[in-house]
C-alpha positions in Angstrom: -7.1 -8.1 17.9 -7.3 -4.0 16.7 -9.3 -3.9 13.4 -7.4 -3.4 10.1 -8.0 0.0 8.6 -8.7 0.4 4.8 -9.3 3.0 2.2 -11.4 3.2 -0.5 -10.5 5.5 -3.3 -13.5 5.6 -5.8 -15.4 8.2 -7.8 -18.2 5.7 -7.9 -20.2 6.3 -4.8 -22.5 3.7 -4.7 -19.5 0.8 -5.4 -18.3 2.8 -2.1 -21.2 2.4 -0.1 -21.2 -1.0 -1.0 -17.8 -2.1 -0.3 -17.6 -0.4 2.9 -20.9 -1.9 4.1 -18.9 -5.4 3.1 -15.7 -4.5 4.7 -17.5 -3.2 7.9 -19.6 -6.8 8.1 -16.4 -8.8 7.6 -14.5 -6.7 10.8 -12.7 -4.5 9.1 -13.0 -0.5 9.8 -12.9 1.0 6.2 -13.5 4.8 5.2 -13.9 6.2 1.8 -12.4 8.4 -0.9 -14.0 9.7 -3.7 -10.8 11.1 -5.8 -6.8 10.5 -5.5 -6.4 14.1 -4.5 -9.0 13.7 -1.5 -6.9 9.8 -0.6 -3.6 11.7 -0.6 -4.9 13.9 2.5 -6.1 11.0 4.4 -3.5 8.4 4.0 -1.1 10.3 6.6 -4.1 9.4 8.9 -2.3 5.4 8.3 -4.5 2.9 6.9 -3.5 -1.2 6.4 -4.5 -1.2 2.8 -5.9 0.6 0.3 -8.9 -0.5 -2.8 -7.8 1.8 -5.3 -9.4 2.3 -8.4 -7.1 3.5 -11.4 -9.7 5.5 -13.8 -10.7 8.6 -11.8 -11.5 12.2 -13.1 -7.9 14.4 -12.2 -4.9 11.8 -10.7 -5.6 8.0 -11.6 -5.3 5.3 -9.3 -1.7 4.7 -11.3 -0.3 8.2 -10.2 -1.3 7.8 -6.8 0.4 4.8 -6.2 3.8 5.6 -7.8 3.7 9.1 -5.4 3.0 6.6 -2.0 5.4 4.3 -3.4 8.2 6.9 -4.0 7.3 7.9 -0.1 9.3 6.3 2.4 6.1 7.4 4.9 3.5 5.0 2.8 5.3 2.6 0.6 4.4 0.2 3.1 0.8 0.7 2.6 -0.3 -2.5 0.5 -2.6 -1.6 -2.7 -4.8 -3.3 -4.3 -6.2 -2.1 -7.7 -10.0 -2.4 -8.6 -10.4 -1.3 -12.2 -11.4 -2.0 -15.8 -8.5 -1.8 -17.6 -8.1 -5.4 -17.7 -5.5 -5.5 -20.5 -1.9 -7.6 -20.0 -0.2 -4.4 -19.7 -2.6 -2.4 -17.4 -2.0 -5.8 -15.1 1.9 -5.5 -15.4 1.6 -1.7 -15.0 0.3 -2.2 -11.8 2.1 -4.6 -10.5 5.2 -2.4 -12.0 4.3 0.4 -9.2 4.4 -2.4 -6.3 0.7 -3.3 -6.2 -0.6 -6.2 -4.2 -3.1 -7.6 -6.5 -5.2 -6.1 -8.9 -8.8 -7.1 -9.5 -10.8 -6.5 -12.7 -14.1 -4.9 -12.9 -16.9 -6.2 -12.5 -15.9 -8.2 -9.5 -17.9 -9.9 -7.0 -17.8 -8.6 -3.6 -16.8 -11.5 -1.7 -13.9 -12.1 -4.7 -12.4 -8.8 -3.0 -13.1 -9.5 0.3 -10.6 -12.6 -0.2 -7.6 -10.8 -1.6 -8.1 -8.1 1.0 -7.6 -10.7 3.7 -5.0 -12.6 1.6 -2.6 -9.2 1.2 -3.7 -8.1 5.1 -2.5 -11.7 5.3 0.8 -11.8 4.3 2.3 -10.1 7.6 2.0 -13.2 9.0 3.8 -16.0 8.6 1.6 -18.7 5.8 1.9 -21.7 4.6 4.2 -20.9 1.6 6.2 -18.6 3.3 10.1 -19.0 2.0 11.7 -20.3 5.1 9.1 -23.1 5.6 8.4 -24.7 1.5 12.4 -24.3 1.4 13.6 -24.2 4.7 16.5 -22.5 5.4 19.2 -24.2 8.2 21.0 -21.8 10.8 24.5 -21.3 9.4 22.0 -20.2 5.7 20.1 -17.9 8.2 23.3 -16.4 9.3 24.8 -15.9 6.0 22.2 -14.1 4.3 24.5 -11.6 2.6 26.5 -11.9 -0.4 29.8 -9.0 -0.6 27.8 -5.6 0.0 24.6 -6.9 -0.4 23.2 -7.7 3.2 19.9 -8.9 4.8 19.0 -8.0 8.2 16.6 -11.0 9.5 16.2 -9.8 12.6 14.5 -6.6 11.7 13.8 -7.3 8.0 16.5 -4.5 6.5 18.4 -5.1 3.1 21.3 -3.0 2.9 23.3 -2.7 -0.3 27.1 -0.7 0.7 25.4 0.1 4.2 22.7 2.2 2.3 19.4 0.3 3.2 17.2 -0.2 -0.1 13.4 -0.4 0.1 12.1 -3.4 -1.0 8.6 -4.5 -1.2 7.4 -7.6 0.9 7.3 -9.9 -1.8 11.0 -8.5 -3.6 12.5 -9.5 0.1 11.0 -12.7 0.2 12.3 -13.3 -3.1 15.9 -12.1 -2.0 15.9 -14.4 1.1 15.0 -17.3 -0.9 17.5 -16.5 -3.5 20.2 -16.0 -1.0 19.7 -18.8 1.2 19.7 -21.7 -1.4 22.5 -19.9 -4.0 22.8 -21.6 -7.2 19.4 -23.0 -7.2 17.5 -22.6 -10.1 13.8 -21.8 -9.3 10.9 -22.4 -11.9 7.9 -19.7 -11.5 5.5 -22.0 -10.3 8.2 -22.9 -7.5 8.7 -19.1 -6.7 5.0 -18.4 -6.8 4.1 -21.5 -4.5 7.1 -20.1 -2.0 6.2 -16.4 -2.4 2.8 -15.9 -2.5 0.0 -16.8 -0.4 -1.8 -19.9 -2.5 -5.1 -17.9 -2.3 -4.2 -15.1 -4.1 -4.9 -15.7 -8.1 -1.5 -14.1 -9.6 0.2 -14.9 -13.1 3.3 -16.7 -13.6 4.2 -13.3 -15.5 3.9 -11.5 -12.1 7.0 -13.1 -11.2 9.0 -11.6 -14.0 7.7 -8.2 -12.8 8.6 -9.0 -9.4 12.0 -9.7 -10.6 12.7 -6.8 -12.7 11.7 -4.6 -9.8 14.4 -6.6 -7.6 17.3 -6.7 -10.5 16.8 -2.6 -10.6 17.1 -2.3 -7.0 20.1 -4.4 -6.5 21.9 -2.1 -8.8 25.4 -3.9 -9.5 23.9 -7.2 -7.7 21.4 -7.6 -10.5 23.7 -9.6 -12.8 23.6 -12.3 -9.9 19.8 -12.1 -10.8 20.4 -14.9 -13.5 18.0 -16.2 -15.7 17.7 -19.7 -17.3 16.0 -19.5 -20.2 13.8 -22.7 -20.6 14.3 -23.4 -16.6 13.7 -20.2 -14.2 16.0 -18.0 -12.2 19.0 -18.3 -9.7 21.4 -16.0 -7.9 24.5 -17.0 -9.0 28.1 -15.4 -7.2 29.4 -14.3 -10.0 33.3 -12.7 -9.4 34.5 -10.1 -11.0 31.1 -8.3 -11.6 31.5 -4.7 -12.2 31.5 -2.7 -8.8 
């Protein structure tokens, strides 16, 4: 199996040295970066993943990811913040610019070894994958698409009027739960259970985020986004929605 390559953007050498000696010993092939400027001219190089730090002298870890994010190229490229801005919002900030995961300082090493092969992980198919904790039948599978709004299985595409939309791995999970079981209100803990991998430590709050980002991107979908206070969210056919 070719080794999974990952990049380490941190102004503190030492954490450097040790997390590639880490990565190295648990199969991965892992190079460093010791400022966001320097990542920006290796990341067309393609990594898997990167370990990005978010306080570094000139362009944070947050600017960096909103410019790879905003780049068809590397918007691919899962991140995962390490950082000590541990605060509610820094979390959701994060997460807000399509992060991964985001681990606080000071972490142990083998605490980031575990999300780096739980993100890595999610290309494949796991246990809480959508299609297996709800299970979709074949005549759902062939109608995912509701008016304008259409998912490509096959090839993993969302198109919105025939203009494809870039989602995020876990926004088109969402979307393909959501529009195989219509009108089905899903609790947070139901979504996170489907969603995410059950090793990765996220919030409950991280599924609002997740939303948000989807309901943005849907444009004049995301009133079918609906929200049940007290109960969770659905996506609901609503007629006569403004389009």
């Amino acid at each position: 199996m070719e080794q999974k390559r990952i990049l380490v953007v941190d102004d503190e050498r030492d954490l450097c040295d040790i997390l590639l000696f880490n990565l190295h010993a648990a199969g991965y092939q892992a190079e460093a970066a010791y400022s966001a400027e320097e990542a920006l001219g290796m990341i067309p190089n393609g990594y898997d993943l990167l370990l990005l730090d978010v306080m570094m002298p000139g362009m944070s870890g947050f600017e960096l990811a909103r410019r790879l994010k905003e780049d068809d190229q590397t918007r691919h490229i899962p991140i995962i913040f390490l950082t000590a801005k541990d605060t509610e919002d820094d979390t959701l900030k994060g997460f807000s610019l399509g992060a991964d995961d985001y681990v606080t300082k000071p972490f142990s090493i083998r605490e980031v070894t575990a999300r780096v092969k739980a993100v890595l992980g999610r290309s494949l198919p796991h246990p809480h994958s959508p299609n297996q904790a709800y299970p979709l039948s074949l005549q759902q599978k062939e109608g995912l698409a509701y008016e304008g709004l259409v998912v490509n299985a096959a090839n993993k595409t969302v198109c919105l009027d025939g203009n494809p939309i870039a989602l995020t791995r876990t926004e088109y999970e969402l979307l393909i739960l959501f529009l195989g079981h219509r009108g089905q209100v899903f609790n947070r803990q139901e979504l996170l259970n489907s969603v995410w991998p059950k090793n990765v430590v996220v919030t409950e709050r991280t599924v609002d985020v997740n939303i948000a980002r989807l309901r943005k991107k849907l444009d004049r979908y995301a009133a079918c986004l609906v929200s049940r206070t007290g109960f969770g969210y659905s996506f609901e056919e609503i007629r006569g929605h403004e389009k």
